[in-house]
Each structure stands twice: as structure tokens, then as C-alpha cells.
C-alpha positions in Angstrom: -17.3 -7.0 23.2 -17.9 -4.0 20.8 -21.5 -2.8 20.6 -21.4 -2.5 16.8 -25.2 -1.0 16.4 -23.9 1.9 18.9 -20.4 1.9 17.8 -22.3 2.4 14.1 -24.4 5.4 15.3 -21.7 7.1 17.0 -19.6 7.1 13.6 -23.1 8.7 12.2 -23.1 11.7 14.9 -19.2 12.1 14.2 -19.3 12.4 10.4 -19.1 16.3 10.6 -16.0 15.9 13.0 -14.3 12.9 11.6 -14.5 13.6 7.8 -11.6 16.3 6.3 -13.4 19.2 5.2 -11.1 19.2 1.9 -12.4 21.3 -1.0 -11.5 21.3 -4.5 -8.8 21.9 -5.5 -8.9 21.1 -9.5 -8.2 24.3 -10.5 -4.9 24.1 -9.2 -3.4 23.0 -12.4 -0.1 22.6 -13.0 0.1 25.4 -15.4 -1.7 27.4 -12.5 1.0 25.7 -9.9 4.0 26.9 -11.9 3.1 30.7 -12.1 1.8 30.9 -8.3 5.7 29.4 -7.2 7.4 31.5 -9.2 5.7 34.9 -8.8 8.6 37.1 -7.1 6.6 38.1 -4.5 5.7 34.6 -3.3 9.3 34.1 -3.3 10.3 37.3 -1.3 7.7 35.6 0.7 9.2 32.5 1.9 12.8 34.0 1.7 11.5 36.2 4.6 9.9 33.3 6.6 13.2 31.5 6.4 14.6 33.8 9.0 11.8 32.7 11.7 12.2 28.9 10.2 14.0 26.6 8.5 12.3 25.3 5.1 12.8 23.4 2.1 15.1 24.2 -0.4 15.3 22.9 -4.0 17.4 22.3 -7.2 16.6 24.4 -10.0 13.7 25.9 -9.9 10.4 24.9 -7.7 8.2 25.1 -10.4 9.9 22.0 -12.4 8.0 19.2 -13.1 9.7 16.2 -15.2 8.5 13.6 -17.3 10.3 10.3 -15.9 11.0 8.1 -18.8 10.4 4.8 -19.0 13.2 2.1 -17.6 14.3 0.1 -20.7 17.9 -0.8 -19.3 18.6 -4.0 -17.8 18.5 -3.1 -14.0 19.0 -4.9 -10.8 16.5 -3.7 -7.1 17.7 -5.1 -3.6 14.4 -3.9 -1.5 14.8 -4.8 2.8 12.2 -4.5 5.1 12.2 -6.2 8.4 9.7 -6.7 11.5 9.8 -7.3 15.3 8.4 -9.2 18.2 8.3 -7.0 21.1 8.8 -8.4 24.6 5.8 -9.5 26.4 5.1 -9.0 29.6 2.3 -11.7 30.2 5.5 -14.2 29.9 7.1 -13.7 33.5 10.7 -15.7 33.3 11.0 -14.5 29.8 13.3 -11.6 28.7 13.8 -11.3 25.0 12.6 -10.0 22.0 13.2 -10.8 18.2 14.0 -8.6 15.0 13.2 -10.2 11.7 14.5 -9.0 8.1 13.7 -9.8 5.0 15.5 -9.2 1.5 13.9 -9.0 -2.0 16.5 -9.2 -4.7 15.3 -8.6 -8.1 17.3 -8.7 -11.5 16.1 -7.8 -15.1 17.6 -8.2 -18.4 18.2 -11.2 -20.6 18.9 -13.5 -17.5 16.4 -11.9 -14.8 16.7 -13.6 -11.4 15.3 -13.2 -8.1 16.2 -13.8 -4.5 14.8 -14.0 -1.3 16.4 -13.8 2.0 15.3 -13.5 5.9 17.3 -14.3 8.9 15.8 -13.8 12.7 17.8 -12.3 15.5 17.5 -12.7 19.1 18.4 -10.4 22.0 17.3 -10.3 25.3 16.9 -6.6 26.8 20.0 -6.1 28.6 21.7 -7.0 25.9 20.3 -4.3 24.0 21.0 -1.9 26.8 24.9 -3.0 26.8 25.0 -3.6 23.3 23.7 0.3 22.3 24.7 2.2 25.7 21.5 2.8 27.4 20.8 2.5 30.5 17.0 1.9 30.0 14.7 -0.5 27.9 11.9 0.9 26.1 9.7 -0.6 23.2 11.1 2.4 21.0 14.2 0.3 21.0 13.1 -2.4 19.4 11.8 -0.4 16.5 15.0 1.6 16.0 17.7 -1.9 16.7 15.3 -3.3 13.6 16.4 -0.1 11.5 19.8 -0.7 12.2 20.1 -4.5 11.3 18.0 -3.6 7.8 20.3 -0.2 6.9 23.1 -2.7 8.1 21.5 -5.9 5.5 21.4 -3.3 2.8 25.6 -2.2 3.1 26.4 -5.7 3.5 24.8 -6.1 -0.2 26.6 -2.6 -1.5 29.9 -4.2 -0.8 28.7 -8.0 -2.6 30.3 -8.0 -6.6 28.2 -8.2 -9.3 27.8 -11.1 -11.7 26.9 -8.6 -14.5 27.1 -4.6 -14.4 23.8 -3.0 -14.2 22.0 -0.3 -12.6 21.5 -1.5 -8.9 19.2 0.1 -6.6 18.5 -0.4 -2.8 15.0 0.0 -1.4 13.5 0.5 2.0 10.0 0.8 3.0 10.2 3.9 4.7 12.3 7.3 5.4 16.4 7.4 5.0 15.5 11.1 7.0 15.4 10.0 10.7 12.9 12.2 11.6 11.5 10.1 14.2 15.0 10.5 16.7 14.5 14.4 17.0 12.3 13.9 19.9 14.4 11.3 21.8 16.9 11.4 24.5 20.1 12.4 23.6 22.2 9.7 24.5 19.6 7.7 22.7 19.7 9.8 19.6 23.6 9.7 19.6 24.1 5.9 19.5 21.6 5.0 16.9 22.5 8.2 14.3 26.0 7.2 15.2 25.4 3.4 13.6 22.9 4.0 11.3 25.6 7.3 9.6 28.4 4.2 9.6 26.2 2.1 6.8 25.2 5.1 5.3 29.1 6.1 5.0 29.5 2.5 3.3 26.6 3.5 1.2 28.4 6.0 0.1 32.1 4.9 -0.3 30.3 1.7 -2.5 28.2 4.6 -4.7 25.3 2.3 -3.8 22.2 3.9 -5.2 19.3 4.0 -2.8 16.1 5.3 -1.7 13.4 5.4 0.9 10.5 5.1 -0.5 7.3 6.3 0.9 3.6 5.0 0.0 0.4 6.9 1.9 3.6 9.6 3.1 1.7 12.7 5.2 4.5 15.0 5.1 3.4 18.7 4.5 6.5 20.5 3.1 5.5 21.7 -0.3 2.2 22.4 1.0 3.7 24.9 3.9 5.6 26.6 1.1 2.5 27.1 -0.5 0.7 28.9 2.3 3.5 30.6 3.3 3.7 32.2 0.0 0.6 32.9 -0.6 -0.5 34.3 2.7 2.2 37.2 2.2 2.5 37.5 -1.6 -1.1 37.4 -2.4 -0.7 40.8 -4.3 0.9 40.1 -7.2 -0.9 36.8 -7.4 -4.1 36.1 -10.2 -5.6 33.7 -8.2 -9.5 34.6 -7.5 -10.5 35.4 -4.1 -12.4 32.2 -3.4 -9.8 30.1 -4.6 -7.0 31.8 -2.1 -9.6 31.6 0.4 -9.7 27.8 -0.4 -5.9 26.4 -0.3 -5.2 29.1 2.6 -8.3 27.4 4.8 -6.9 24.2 4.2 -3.4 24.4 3.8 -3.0 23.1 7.7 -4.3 19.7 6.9 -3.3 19.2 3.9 -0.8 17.4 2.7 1.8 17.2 -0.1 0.5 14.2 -1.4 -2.6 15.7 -2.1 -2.2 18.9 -3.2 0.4 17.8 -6.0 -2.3 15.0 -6.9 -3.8 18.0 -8.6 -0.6 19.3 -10.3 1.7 16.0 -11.3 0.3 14.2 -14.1 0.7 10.1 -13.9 4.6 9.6 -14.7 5.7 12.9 -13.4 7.7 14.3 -10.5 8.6 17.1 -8.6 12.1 18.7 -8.6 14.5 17.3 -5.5 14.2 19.7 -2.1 16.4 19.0 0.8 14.7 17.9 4.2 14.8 20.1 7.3 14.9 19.7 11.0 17.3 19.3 13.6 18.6 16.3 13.0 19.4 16.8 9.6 22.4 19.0 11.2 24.1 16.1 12.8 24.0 13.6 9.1 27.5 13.7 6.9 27.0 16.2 4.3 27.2 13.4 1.8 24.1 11.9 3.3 22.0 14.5 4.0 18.9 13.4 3.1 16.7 15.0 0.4 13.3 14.2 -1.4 11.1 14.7 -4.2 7.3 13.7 -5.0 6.8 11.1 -7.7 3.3 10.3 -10.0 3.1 6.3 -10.0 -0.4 6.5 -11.9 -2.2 5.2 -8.4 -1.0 7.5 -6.1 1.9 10.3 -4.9 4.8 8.9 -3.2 7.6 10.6 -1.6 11.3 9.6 -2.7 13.9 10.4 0.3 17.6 10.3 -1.1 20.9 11.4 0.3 22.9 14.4 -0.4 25.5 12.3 -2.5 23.0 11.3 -5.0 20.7 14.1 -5.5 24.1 15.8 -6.7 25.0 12.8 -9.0 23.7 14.1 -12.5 20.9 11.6 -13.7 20.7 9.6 -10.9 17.7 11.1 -9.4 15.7 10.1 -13.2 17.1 6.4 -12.9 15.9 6.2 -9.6 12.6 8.1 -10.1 12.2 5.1 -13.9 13.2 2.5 -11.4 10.2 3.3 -8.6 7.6 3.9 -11.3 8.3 0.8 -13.1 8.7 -0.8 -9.4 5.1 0.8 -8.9 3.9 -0.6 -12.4 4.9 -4.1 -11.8 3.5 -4.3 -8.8 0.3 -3.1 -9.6 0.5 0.5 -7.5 3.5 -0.6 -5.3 7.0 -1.8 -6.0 6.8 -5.6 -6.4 10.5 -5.8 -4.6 9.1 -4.2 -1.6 5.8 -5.9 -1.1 8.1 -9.3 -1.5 11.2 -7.9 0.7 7.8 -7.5 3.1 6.3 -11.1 2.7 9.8 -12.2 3.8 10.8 -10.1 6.8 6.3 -9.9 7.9 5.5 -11.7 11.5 2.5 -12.9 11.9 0.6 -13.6 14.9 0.9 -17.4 14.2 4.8 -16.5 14.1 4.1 -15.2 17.6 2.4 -17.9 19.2 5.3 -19.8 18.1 8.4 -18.1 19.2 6.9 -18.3 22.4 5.8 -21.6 22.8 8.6 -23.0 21.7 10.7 -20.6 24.7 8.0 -22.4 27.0 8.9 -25.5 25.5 12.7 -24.7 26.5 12.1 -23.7 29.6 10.4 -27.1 30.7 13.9 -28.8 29.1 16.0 -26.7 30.9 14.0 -26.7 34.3 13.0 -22.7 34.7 10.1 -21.3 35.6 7.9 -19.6 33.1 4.3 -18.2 34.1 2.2 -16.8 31.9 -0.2 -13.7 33.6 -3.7 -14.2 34.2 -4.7 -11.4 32.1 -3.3 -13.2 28.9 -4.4 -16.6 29.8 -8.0 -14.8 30.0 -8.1 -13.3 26.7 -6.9 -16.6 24.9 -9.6 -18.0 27.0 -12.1 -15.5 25.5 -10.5 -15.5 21.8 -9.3 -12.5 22.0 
């Protein structure tokens, strides 16, 4: 078991390592954010960069910050989520795994209503491999077959008619820029852009507002444009020497998050700036996916939207009202989305079950089921 008094005094001989070495940064204003971004140099700056590498580009100008006014109009938030039970290899006899999604319907006006919905599915893995073209299994699978079913649970309720017309909103917990595929295989990267672009195109064709949204988010874009800039326009910038000295030393840990928790004010958000990498080639145009930064008064969040919508003028403020009064209701984070979650979560008691009651089934039907030694060792031990 863990030594805790050791374990304890190893954290105290790491602090020096462990701990972000993050100055300051409270002199970065917002008033002193808006003239560093739009100094020309600092421009020239990252225009010349963009020849070595693709970055971020915006609407209107960077330096726009925008009160988000509050959401008075009657408006309707479908938020999905969704979970997994991965296949286990103590269970010899067994091949299958289980995704699990879960639906948060919330409606607001003079009849507000809310519904909950969760359905399981089972697969076992070849029929994953035949269903989505691969010829191997891999625990990555599971994780990107659960993406599918909850992109394909939120087009399902695009295409559903409303009882009254009202602003409608789909949620997910989470990126709508598949980021996560640019490192894997391409036949693996094919098939599952392939179905997710399908729901998105339904999105689309159903002018389905939605967003990814994205709480804790340690993306870096905004703060790379930063230090880009100012490492080659420092010239015709007033900052003082220790203060360039400051965001330049730490502009390779730092985040957006944090470094525009000094600049937005609660309530506030970023202009919209398209997402980059080399997957963002093979989306639709309509849904290439796009994001701004948004003040919920506990935290910074990142908003991922799709091409389509961050073109559609005043779109980007409903949705930007909707998440902070999401944020508000929920006391940091959007009530839909932490009950979309309490519907689609597994827990471990959930676990124990599903395979129990496969052991239970295979006694019925006369197979063999073994569980390892390993695993009946650690339940043995508690573990």
C-alpha cells in the first residue's frame, strides 16, 4: 500500500519541480491587452510567423472584447454526454464492451420542462472492427465509437419538431475540433471523421445551434500569438522590460485560460478565431470548427463552434448568453451538462454489475467464464 509519511515527504522535496513557476501577470489589463495586439509591429509579427506555421485567425479585430448580455428570451438546451465500459481482460470468455449516453433536455419560458434520457449499447470487439473498418481493436476505439453515438443522439434531436419556437441549443462536454484524431492511423482517422462530418452535415442542414463547451480547457492559442508577437515586435511596444521579460518566460506554459483571466472581466468574451491543425483541412467548410474564450464569473472556458455559425450574425452572442446563464444556474457550470453527465456517468458499482450479470448468463447458457488471478487478488485485497 502507499507509504503516505514518504509519499508526503517526497511531495515536500518536489515542490520546487512540481509547482508552475507563474508570475504576475495583473498588469496585463485589458486596456494594456488591446494596445499590445494591435501595435502594427506585433502584427507584422505573427503575419511573418504564419509562413513557418499555421495560426489562429479571427473576426474583426483581436483586440475585441464583448459584453455578453444577459439571456431574457425564452430558450430551450439539449446538453449529451455519454460514458464507457471498456473490455476487461481479467474476464477470459468475455468479449464486449458497453457505451452509455445520457441526454439533459432543458426548456425555459412560461411552461419550462425538463427531460432526461440514457440508453446503453452493447458491442462486442469484432463488431466494432466490422462495423467501422478496422482491422484492429484498441481501447482508443471505445472512446471515439462513444463520440459517435453522442454527436449521432444530438442530430437525432436537430431533426425532432418543436412544441413551441425558441432558441435551441445543443451542448457537449467537450471539443466539436477533433483534435485528438490527428495522431491516429489513417484508416482510423478516415472512418470516424467520415461519421462524425455526416451528423455534423445534419447539424447543419437542421441550422441546429451548438457548441462544445470546454471547462478547465489548456489550449495555448491566444497565448502563442502573444509571444509570438511580442518576441519580434517588441520595438514599438511600451511594455517595461521586466514585464516583457515576464509573459515571454512564461508564455510556454501558459495557457489561454489564464492569461485572459487577467484581461476578460466576469461576463465578457473574446472575439471568435478559427482552430488550426491538420485535420481541420479534411472538415466541410460549413463546419469548420472555430472558438472563442468566455468569462463565466468562476472561471475561463473555451467555446468551440462550427464555421456555419460563427458566420451567422448574432449567433455567437446567443450562444455565448446561453453558456453564461448555463454557468450561472449551475453554480460555475452549465446545470444541463452536469445533469446530461449524472445520466450518461458509470460508476464502478455500474461495473461490477454489467459483469456479474454476463457471469450470471454465462452459467444459463453453459459457457465458460474465468476470471484472472490477478483480479480475483485485488478484490481479495480491496483494491
Amino acid at each position: 500500500m502507499l507509504d503516505r509519511i514518504k509519499t508526503a515527504q517526497l511531495v515536500a522535496d518536489a515542490q520546487g519541480r512540481i509547482f508552475r513557476q507563474v508570475r504576475s501577470l495583473r498588469w496585463l489589463t485589458k486596456a494594456m491587452w488591446q494596445h499590445v495586439v494591435t501595435q502594427a509591429s506585433f502584427m507584422a509579427a505573427l503575419e511573418l510567423e504564419r509562413k513557418r506555421q499555421p495560426l489562429p485567425r479571427w473576426q474583426g479585430s483581436i483586440a475585441d472584447i464583448v459584453a455578453v448580455a444577459p439571456m431574457t428570451d425564452p430558450y430551450e438546451v439539449v446538453a449529451i454526454d455519454g460514458s464507457q465500459i471498456y473490455p476487461d481482460n481479467h474476464f477470459q470468455g468475455i468479449d464486449c464492451f458497453l457505451i452509455h449516453t445520457g441526454l439533459c433536455h432543458l426548456s425555459y419560458g412560461q411552461q419550462s420542462s425538463v427531460r432526461f434520457a440514457a440508453e446503453p449499447y452493447i458491442f462486442t470487439t469484432k463488431e466494432a472492427q466490422t462495423n467501422y473498418k478496422q482491422s484492429f481493436f484498441s481501447q482508443d476505439m471505445v472512446d471515439l465509437i462513444r463520440e459517435d453515438y453522442e454527436l449521432t443522439l444530438l442530430a437525432q434531436q436537430a431533426v425532432l419538431p418543436q412544441a413551441v419556437e425558441k432558441l435551441r441549443l445543443g451542448l457537449f462536454d467537450g471539443n466539436v475540433f477533433f483534435w485528438h484524431l490527428e495522431l491516429k492511423p489513417q484508416q482510423l482517422k478516415t472512418i470516424f471523421l467520415e461519421r462524425y462530418f455526416q451528423q455534423l452535415t445534419v447539424l447543419h442542414e437542421q441550422r441546429f445551434l451548438y457548441a462544445g463547451y470546454l471547462s478547465g480547457a489548456r489550449f495555448s492559442d491566444l497565448a502563442s500569438l502573444l509571444r509570438v508577437g511580442l518576441c519580434e515586435g517588441v520595438e514599438a511596444c511600451d511594455l517595461s522590460r521586466s514585464e516583457l521579460y515576464d509573459i515571454c518566460s512564461m508564455a510556454e506554459m501558459l495557457t489561454d485560460a489564464e492569461l485572459l483571466a487577467y484581461v476578460l472581466e466576469p461576463g465578457e468574451r473574446t472575439t471568435i478565431f478559427s482552430c488550426e491543425g491538420s485535420v481541420v483541412d479534411l472538415y466541410p467548410e460549413h463546419s469548420k470548427p472555430w472558438f472563442f474564450y468566455l468569462h463565466t464569473g468562476d472561471e475561463v472556458v473555451r467555446i468551440e463552434v462550427p464555421a456555419w455559425i460563427a458566420a451567422q450574425d448574432g449567433a455567437i452572442d446567443l450562444i455565448a448568453a446561453c453558456c453564461l446563464d448555463q454557468a450561472t444556474k449551475g453554480l460555475g457550470y452549465p446545470v444541463a451538462l452536469a445533469e446530461a453527465h449524472a445520466q450518461a456517468v458509470v460508476t464502478g458499482a455500474d461495473r461490477t454489475f454489467f459483469y456479474e450479470w454476463i457471469k450470471m448468463q454465462s452459467v444459463r447458457q453453459q459457457r465458460c467464464v474465468t476470471v484472472s488471478p490477478k483480479s480475483i487478488k485485488k478484490k481479495l485485497l480491496g483494491i
